[in-house]
Backbone as JSON Lines, residues from 0, in Angstrom:
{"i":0,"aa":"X","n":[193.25,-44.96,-158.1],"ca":[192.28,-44.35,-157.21],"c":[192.96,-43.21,-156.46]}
{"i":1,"aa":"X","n":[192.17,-42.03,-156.43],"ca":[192.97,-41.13,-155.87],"c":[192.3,-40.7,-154.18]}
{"i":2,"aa":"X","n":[192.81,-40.49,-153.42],"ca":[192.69,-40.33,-151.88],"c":[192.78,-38.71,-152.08]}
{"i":3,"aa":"X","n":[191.94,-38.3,-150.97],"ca":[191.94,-36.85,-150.61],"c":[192.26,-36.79,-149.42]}
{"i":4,"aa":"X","n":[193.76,-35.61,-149.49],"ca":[194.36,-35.8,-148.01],"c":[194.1,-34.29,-147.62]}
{"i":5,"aa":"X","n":[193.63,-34.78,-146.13],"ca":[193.37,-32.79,-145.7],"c":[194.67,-32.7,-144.71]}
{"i":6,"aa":"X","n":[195.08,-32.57,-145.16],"ca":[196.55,-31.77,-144.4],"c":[196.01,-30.92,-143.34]}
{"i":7,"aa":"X","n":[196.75,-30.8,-142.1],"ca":[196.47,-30.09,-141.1],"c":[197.76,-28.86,-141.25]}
{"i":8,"aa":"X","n":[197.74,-27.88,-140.99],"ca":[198.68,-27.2,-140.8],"c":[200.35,-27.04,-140.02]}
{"i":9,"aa":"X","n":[200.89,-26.84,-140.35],"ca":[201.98,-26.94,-139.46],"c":[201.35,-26.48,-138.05]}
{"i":10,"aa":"X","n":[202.31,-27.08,-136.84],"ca":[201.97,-26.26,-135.78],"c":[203.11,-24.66,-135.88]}
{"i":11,"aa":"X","n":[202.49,-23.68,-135.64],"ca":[203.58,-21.97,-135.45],"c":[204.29,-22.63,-134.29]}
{"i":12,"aa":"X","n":[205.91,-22.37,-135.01],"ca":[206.89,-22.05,-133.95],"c":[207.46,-21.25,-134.46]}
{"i":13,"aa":"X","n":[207.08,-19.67,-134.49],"ca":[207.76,-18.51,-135.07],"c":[207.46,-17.81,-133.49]}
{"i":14,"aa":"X","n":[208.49,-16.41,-133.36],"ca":[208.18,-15.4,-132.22],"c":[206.63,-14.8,-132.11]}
{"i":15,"aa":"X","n":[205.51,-15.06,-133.28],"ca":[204.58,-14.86,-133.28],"c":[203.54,-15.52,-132.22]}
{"i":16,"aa":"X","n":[204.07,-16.7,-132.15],"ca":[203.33,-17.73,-131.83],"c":[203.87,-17.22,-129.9]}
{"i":17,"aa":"X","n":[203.92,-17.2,-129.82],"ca":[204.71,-16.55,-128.0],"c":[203.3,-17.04,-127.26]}
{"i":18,"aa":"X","n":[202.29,-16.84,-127.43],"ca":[200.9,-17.3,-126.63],"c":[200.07,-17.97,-127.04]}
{"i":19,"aa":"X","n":[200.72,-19.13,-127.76],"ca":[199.84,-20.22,-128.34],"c":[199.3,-20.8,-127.4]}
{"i":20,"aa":"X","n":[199.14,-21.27,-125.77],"ca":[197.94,-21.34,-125.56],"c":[197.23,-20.58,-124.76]}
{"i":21,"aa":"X","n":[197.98,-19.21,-124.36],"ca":[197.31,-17.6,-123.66],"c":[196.13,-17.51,-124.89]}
{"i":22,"aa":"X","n":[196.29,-17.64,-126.25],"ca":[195.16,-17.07,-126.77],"c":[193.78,-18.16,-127.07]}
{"i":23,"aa":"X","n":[193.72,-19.29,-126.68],"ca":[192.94,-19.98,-126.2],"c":[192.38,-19.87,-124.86]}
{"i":24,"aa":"X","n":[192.56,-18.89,-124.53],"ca":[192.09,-18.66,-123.54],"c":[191.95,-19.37,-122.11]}
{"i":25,"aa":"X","n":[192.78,-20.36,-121.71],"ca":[192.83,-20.96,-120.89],"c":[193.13,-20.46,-119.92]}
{"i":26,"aa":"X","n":[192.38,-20.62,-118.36],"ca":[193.1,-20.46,-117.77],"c":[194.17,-21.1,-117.14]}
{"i":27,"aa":"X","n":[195.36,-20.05,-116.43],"ca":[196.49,-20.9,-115.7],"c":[196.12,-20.94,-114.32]}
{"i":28,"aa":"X","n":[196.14,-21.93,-113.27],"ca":[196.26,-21.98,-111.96],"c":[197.6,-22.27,-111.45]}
{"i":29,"aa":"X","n":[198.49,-21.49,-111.04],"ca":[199.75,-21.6,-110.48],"c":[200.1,-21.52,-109.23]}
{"i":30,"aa":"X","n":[201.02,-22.15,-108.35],"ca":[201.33,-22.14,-107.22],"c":[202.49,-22.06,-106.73]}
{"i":31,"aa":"X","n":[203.37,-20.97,-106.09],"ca":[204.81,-20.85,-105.9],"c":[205.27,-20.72,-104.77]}
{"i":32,"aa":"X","n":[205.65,-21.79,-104.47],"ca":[206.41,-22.1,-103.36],"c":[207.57,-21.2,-102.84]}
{"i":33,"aa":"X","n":[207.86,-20.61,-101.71],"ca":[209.16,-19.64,-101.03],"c":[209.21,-19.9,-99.74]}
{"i":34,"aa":"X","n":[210.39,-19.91,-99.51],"ca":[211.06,-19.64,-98.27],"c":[210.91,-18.22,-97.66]}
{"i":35,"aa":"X","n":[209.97,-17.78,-97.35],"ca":[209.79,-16.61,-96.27],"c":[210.16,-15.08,-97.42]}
{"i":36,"aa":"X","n":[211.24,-13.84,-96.69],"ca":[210.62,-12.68,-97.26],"c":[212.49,-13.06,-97.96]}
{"i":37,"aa":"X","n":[212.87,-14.01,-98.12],"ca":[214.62,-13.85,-98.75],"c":[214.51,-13.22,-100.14]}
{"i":38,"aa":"X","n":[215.58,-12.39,-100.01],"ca":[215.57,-11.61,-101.75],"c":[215.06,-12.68,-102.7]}
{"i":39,"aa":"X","n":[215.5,-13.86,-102.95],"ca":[215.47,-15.04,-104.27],"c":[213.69,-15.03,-104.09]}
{"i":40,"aa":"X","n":[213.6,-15.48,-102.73],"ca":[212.13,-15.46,-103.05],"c":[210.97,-14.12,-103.43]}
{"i":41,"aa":"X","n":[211.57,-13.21,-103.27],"ca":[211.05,-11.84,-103.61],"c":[210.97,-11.54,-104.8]}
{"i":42,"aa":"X","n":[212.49,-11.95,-105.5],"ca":[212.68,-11.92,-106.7],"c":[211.67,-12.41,-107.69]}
{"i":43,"aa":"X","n":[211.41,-13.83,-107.25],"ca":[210.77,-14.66,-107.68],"c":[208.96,-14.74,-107.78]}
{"i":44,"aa":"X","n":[209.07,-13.96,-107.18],"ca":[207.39,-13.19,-106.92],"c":[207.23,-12.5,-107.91]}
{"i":45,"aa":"X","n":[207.93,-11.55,-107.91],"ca":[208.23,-10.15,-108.84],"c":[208.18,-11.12,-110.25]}
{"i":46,"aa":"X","n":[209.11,-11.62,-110.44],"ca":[209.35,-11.92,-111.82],"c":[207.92,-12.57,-112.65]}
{"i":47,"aa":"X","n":[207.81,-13.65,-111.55],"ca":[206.41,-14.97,-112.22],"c":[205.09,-13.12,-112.15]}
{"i":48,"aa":"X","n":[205.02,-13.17,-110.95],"ca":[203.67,-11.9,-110.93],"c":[203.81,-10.74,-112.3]}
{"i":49,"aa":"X","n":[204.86,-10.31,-112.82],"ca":[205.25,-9.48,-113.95],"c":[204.97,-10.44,-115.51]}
{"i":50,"aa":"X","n":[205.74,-11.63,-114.83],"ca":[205.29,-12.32,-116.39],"c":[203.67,-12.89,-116.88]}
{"i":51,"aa":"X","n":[202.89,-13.34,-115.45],"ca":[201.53,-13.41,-115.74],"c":[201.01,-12.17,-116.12]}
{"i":52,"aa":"X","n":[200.9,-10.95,-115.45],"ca":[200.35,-9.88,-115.77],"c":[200.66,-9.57,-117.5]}
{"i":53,"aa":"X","n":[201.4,-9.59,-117.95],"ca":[201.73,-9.3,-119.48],"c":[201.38,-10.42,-120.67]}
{"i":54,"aa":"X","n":[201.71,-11.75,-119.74],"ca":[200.89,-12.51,-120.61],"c":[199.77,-13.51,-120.49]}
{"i":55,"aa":"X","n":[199.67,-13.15,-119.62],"ca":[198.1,-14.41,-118.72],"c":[197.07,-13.39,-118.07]}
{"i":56,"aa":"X","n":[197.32,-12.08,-118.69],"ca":[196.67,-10.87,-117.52],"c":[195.2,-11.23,-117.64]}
{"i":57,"aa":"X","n":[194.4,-11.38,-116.62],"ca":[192.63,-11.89,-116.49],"c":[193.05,-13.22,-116.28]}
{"i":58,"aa":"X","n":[194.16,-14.06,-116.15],"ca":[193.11,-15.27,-116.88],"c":[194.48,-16.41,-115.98]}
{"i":59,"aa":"X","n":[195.05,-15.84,-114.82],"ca":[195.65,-16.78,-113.96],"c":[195.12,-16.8,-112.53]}
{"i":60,"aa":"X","n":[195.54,-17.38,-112.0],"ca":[195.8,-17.71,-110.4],"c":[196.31,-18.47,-109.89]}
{"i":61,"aa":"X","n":[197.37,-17.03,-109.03],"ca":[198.57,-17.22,-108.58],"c":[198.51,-17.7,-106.64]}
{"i":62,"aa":"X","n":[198.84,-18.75,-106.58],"ca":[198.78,-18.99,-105.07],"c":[200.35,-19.01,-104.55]}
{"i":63,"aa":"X","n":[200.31,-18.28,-103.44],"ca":[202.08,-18.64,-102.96],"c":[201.97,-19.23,-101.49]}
{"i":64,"aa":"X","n":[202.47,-19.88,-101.64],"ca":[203.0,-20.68,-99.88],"c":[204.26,-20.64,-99.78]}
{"i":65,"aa":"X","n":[204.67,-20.22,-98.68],"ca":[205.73,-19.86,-97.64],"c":[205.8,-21.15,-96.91]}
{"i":66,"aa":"X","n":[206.69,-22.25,-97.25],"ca":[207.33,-23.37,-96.76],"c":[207.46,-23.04,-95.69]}
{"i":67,"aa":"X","n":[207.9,-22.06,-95.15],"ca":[208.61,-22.09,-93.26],"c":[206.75,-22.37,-92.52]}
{"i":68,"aa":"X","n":[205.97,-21.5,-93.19],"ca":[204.81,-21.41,-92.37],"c":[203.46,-22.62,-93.05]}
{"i":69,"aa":"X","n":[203.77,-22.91,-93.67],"ca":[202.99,-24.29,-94.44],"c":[203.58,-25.32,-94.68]}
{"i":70,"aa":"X","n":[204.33,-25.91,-94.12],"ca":[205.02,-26.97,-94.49],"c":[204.53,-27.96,-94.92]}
{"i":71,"aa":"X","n":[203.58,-28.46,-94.65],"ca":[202.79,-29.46,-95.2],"c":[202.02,-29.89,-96.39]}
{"i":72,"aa":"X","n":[202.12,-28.41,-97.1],"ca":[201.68,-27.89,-98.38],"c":[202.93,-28.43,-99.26]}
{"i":73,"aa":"X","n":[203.95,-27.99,-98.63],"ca":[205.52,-27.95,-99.6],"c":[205.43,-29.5,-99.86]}
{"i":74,"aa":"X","n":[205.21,-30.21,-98.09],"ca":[205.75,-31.93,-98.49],"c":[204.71,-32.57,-99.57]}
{"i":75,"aa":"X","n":[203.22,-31.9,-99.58],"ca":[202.42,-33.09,-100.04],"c":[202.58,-32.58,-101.7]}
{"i":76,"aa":"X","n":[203.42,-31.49,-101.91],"ca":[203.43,-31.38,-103.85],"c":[204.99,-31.69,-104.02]}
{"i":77,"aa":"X","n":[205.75,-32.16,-102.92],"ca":[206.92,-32.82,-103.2],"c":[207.65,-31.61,-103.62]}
{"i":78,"aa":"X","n":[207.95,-30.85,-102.8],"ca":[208.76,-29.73,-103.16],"c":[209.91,-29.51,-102.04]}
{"i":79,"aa":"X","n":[211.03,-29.9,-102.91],"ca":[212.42,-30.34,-102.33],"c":[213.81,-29.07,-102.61]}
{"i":80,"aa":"X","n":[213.39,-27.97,-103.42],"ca":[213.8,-26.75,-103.33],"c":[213.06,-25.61,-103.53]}
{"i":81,"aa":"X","n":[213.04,-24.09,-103.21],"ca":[212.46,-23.38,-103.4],"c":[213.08,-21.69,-103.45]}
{"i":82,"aa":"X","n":[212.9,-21.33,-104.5],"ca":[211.46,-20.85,-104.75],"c":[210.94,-22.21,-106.03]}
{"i":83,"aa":"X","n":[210.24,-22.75,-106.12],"ca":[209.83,-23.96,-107.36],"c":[208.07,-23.24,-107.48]}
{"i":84,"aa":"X","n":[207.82,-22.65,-108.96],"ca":[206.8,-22.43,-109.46],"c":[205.81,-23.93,-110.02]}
{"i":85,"aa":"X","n":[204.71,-24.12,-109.63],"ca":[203.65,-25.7,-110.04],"c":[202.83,-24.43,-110.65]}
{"i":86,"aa":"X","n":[202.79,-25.53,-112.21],"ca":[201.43,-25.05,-113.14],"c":[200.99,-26.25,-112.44]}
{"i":87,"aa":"X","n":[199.82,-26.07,-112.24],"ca":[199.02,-27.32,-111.83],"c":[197.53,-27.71,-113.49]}
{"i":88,"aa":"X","n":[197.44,-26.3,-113.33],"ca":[196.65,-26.15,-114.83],"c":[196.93,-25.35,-115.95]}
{"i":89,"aa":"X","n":[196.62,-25.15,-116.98],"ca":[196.5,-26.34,-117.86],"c":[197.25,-27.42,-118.08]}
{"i":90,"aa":"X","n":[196.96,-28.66,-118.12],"ca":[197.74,-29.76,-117.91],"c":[198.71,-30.06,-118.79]}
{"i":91,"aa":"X","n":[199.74,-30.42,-119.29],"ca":[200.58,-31.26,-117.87],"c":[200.73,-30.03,-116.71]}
{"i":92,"aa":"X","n":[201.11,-31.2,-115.28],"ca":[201.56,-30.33,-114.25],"c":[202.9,-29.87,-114.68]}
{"i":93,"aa":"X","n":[203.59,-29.08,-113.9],"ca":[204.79,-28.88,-114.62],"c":[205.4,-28.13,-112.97]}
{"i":94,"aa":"X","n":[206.95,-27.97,-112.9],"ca":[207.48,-27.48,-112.38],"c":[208.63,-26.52,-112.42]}
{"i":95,"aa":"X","n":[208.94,-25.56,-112.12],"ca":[210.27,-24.81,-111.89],"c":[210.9,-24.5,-110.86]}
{"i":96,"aa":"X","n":[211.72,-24.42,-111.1],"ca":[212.8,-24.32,-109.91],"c":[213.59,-22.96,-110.08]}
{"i":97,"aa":"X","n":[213.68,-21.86,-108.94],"ca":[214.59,-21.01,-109.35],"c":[213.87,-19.23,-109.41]}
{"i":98,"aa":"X","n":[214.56,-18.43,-109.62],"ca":[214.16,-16.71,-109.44],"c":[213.23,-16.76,-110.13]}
{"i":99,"aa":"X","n":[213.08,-17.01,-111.17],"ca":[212.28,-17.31,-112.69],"c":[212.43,-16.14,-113.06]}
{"i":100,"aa":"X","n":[213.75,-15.81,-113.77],"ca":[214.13,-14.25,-114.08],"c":[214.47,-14.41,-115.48]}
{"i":101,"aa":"X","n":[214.08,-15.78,-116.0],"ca":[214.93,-15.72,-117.73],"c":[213.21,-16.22,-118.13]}
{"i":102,"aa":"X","n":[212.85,-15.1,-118.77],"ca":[211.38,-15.13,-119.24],"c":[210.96,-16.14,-120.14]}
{"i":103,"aa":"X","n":[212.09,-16.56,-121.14],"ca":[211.55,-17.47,-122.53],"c":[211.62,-18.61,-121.94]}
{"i":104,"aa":"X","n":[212.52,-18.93,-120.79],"ca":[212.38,-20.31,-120.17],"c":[211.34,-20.29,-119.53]}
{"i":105,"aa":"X","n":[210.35,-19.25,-118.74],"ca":[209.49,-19.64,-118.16],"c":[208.03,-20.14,-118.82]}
{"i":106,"aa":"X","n":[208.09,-19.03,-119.72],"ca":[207.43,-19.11,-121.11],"c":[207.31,-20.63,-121.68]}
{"i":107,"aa":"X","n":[208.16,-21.05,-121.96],"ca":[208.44,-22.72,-122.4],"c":[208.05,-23.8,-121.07]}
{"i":108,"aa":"X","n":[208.43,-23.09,-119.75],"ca":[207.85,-24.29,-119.07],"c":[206.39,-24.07,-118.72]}
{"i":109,"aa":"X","n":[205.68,-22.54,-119.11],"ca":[204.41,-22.66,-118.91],"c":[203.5,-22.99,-120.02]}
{"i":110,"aa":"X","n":[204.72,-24.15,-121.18],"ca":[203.61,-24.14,-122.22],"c":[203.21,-22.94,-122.72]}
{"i":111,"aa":"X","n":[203.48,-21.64,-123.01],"ca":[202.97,-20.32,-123.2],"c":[204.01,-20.55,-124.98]}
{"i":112,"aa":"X","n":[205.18,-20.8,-124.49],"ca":[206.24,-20.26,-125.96],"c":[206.36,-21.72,-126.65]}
{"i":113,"aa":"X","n":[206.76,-21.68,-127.81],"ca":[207.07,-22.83,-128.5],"c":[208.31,-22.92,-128.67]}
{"i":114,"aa":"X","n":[209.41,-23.48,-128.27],"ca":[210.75,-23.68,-128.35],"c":[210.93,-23.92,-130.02]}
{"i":115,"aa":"X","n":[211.89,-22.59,-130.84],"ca":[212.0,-23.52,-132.22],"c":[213.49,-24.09,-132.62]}
């Protein structure tokens, strides 16, 4: 007896694939935590705000809180260094820590790149 198998495709993990789920169109809701106007946290503005615009452009939102002046924001998402970027959406939540100046890592923690 013979079975008919429908094979699903590989999932792309080639450099092609860079916005496997930007082109689903999802949106991202992000939230980045800083310590006031310090270079790291400036940096860190710059970098995440440059990398949505090129690859999430239409289709994020970016919230930032300033720990010195919200503190209560920082304690209740458990944020114990900063600058720390929260995808909150699309799910999983996810976190980073750091300038976010090395793009393919951010890429990978926003679910955006496929690590191959």
């Amino acid at each position: 007896m013979k079975r008919s198998t429908n094979k699903k495709p590989d999932a792309v993990t080639t450099d092609e694939s860079l916005l496997a789920r930007a082109e689903q169109q999802e949106p991202y809701v992000l939230c980045l935590f800083l310590t006031g106007m310090t270079p790291r946290s400036t940096e860190a503005y710059a970098n995440i705000k440059a990398i949505c615009e090129k690859h999430l452009h239409g289709r994020y939102d970016l919230e930032v809180v300033d720990i010195y002046q919200q503190p209560s924001l920082a304690r209740d998402e458990q944020i114990i260094a900063a600058p720390t970027l929260v995808k909150k959406l699309p799910a999983p939540l996810k976190r980073l820590v750091g300038n976010l100046s090395k793009e393919d890592r951010v890429l990978i923690g926003l679910d955006l790149y496929r690590a191959t």
